[in-house]
C-alpha positions in Angstrom: -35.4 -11.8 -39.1 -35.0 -14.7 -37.5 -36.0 -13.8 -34.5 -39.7 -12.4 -36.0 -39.7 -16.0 -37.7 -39.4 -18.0 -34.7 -41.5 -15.8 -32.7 -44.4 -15.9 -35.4 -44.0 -19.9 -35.8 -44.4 -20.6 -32.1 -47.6 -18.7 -32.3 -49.0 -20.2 -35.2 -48.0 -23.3 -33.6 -49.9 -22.7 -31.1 -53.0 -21.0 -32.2 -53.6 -23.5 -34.4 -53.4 -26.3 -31.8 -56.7 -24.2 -30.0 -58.2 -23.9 -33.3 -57.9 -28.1 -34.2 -59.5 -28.6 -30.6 -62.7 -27.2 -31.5 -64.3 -27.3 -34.8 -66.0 -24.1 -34.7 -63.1 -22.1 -34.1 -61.1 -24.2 -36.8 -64.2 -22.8 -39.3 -64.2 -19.5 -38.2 -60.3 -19.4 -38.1 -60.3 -21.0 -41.6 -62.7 -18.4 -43.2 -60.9 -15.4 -41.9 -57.5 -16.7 -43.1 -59.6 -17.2 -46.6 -60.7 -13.6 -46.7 -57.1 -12.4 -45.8 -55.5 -14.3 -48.1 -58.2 -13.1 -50.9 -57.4 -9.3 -50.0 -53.8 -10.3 -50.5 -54.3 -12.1 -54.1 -56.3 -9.3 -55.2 -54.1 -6.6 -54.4 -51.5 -8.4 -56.3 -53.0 -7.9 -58.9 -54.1 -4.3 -58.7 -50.4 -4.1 -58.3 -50.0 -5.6 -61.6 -52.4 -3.1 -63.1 -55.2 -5.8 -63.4 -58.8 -4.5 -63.4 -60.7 -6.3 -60.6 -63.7 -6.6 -58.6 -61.5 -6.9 -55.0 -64.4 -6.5 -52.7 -67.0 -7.8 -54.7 -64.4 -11.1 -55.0 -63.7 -11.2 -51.5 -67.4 -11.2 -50.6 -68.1 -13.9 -53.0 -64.8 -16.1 -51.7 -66.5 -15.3 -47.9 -69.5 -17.3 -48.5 -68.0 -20.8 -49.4 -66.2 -20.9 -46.4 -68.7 -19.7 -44.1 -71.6 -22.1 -45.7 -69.7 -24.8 -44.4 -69.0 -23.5 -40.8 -72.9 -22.8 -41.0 -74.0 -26.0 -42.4 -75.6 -24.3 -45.2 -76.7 -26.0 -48.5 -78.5 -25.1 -51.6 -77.9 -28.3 -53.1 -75.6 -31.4 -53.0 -73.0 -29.7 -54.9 -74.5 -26.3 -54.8 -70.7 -24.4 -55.0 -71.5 -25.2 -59.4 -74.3 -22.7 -59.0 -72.8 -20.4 -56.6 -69.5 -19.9 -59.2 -71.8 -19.5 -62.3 -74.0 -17.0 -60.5 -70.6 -15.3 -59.4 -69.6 -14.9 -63.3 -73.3 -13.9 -64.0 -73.0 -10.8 -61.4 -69.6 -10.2 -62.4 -70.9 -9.7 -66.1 -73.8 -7.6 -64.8 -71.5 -5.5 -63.2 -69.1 -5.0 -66.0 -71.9 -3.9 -68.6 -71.9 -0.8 -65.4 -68.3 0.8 -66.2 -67.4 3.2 -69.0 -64.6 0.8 -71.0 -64.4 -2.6 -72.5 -60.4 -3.2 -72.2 -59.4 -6.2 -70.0 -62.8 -7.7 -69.4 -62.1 -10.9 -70.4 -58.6 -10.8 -67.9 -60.4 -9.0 -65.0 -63.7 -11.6 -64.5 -61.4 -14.8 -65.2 -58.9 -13.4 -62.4 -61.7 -12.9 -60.1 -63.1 -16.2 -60.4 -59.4 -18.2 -60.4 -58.9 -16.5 -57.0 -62.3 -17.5 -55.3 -61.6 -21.1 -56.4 -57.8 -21.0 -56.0 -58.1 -19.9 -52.4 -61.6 -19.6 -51.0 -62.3 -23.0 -52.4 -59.3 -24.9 -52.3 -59.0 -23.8 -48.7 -61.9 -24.7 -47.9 -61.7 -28.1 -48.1 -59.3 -27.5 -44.7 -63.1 -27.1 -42.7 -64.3 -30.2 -44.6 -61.8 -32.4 -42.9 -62.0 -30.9 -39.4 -66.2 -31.3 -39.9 -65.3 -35.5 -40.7 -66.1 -37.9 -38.0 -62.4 -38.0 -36.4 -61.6 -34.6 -38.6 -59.6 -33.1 -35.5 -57.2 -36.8 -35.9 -57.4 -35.6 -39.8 -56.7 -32.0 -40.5 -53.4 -32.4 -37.8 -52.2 -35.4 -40.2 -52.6 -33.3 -43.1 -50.9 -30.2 -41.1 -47.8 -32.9 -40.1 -47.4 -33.8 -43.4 -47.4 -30.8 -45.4 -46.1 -28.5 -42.8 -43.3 -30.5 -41.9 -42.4 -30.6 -46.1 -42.0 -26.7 -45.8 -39.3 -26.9 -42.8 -37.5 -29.8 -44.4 -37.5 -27.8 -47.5 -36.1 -24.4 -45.8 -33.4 -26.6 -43.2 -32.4 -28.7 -46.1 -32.3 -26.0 -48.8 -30.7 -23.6 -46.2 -28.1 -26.0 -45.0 -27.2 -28.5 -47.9 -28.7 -27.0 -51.0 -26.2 -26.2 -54.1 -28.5 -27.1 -57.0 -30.6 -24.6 -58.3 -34.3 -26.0 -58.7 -36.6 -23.4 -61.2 -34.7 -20.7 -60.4 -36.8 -18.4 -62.8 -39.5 -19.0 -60.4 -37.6 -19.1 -56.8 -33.9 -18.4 -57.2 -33.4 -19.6 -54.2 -35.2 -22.7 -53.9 -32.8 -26.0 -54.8 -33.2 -30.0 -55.5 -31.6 -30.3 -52.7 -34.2 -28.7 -50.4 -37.2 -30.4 -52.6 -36.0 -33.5 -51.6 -35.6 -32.8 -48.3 -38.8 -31.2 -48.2 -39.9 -34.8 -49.5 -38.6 -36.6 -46.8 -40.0 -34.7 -44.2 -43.4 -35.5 -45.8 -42.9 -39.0 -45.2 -41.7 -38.5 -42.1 -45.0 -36.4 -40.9 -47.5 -39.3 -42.5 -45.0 -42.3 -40.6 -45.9 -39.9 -37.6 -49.4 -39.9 -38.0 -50.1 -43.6 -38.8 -50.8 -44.4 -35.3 -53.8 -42.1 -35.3 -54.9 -42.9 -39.0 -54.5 -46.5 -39.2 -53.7 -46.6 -42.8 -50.9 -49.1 -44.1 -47.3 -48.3 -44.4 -48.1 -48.5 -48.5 -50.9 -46.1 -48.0 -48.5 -43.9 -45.4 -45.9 -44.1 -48.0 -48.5 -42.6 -50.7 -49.8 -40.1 -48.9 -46.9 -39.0 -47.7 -45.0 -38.6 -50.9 -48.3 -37.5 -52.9 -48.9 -34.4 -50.2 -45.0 -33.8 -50.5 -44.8 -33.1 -53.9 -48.3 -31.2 -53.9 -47.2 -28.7 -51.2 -43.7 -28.1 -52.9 -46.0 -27.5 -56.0 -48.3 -25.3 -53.9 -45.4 -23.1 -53.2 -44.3 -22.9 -56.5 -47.8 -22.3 -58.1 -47.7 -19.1 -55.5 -44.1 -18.1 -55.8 -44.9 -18.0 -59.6 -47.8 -15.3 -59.4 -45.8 -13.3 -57.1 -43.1 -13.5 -59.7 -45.4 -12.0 -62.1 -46.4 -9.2 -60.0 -42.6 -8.3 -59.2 -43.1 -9.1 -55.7 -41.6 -11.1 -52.8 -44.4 -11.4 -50.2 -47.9 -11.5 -50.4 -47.9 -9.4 -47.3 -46.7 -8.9 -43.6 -49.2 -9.8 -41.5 -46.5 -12.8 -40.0 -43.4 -10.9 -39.3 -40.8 -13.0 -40.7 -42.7 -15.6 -42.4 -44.4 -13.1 -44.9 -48.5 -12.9 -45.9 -51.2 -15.2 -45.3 -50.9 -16.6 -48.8 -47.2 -17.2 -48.0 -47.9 -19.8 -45.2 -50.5 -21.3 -46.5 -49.7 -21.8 -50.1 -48.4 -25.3 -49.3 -51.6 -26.2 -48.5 -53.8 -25.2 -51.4 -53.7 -28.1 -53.4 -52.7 -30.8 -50.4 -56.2 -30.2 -48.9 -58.6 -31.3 -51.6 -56.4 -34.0 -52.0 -56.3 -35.3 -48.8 -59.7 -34.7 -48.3 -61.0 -36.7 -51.5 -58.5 -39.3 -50.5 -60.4 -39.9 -47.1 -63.5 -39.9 -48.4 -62.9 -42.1 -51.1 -60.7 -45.0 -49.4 -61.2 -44.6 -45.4 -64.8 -43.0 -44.8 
């Protein structure tokens, strides 16, 4: 197990370096990591004996990704229309089938996935699209990142004190804080390339720290509630899609909104 976990880091590693190099491929990489980890949250929850729409959902999710690797734009904020004319088909579609049980559970599902992951994750090929983005998205990466492997070395090496364990038994305090620290450590790391302060560092760093760990939770929580432990296997070792990138679900509309507001 260890082994498959080294083996599928080093290559994450360094596909990912290719993929921040050119902003195309970080788009395009982006959008097909969205649409995986949409086929993974939905079949969760046929799992769970929800009622769904998993393709319909998945096509739906594909588009808000891929109108921003295609520069595409109804309006300003044109994703407000896109998620109301999402419910409006989804409603169209439900007068279709036979039984009225768990309408109300199956739309709202659908829609909380598109936004949880298609457009939470999206805001990953907002920040490689800024002017510096490529400087931007491997910040946020540092940061965040670095929070999961000084949560796991922490946890795995010091960690006695049970932290939520009806969420993740075997997540501790001892590994949060660690994870913690390692955020700071990835923002100190990327001052020199985002010339923000050391309070600003320090903000950022402990801000995106505590929103990863929270990421993971938020994740670890659903899979709870569907009675399993990964989303899937497409990373030996490390799990599903959703399981390496759930850190970053909430970091990067936070970093992203952070930029925009006090750098660009």
């Amino acid at each position: 197990m260890l082994i498959k976990r080294i083996i599928s880091s080093v290559l994450i590693i360094l596909f990912t370096a290719l993929a921040i190099s050119i902003d195309w491929l970080c788009g395009l990489t982006v959008t097909a990591l969205i649409i995986a980890g949409l086929y993974e949250f939905f079949t969760m929850l046929e799992k769970r004996g929800i009622s769904i729409y998993k393709y319909f959902g998945i096509g739906l999710g594909a588009v808000i990704p891929l109108s921003l690797v295609y520069r595409f734009e109804l309006t300003r904020n044109w994703e407000f229309l896109f998620v109301v004319m999402g419910i409006l088909f989804l409603i169209l579609m439900q007068f279709r089938r036979r039984q009225n049980t768990g309408v109300i559970v199956g739309i709202s599902t659908t829609i909380f996935g598109i936004l949880y992951i298609s457009w939470f994750l999206s805001f990953l090929i907002r920040i490689r699209y800024l002017p510096q983005g490529a400087l931007f998205i491997t910040a946020l990466l540092l940061m965040t990142k670095l929070g999961d492997i000084g949560a796991y070395l922490i946890g795995s090496r010091f960690g006695k004190t049970p932290f939520m364990p009806r969420i993740s038994p075997k997540k501790t305090i001892e590994g949060a804080i660690g994870g913690l620290l390692f955020s700071v450590l990835g923002a100190l790391a990327s001052r020199p390339f985002l010339g923000f302060s050391y309070i600003n560092i320090l903000l950022v760093g402990f801000s995106l720290g505590i929103l990863g760990q929270l990421g993971d939770l938020s994740e670890s929580l659903m899979k709870r509630d569907c009675q399993i432990k990964d989303s899937g296997g497409a990373f030996p070792g490390l799990g599903g899609v959703l399981d390496i990138m759930d850190s970053l679900i909430f970091t990067a509309p936070v970093f992203y909104f952070y930029i925009n507001t006090l750098v660009l």
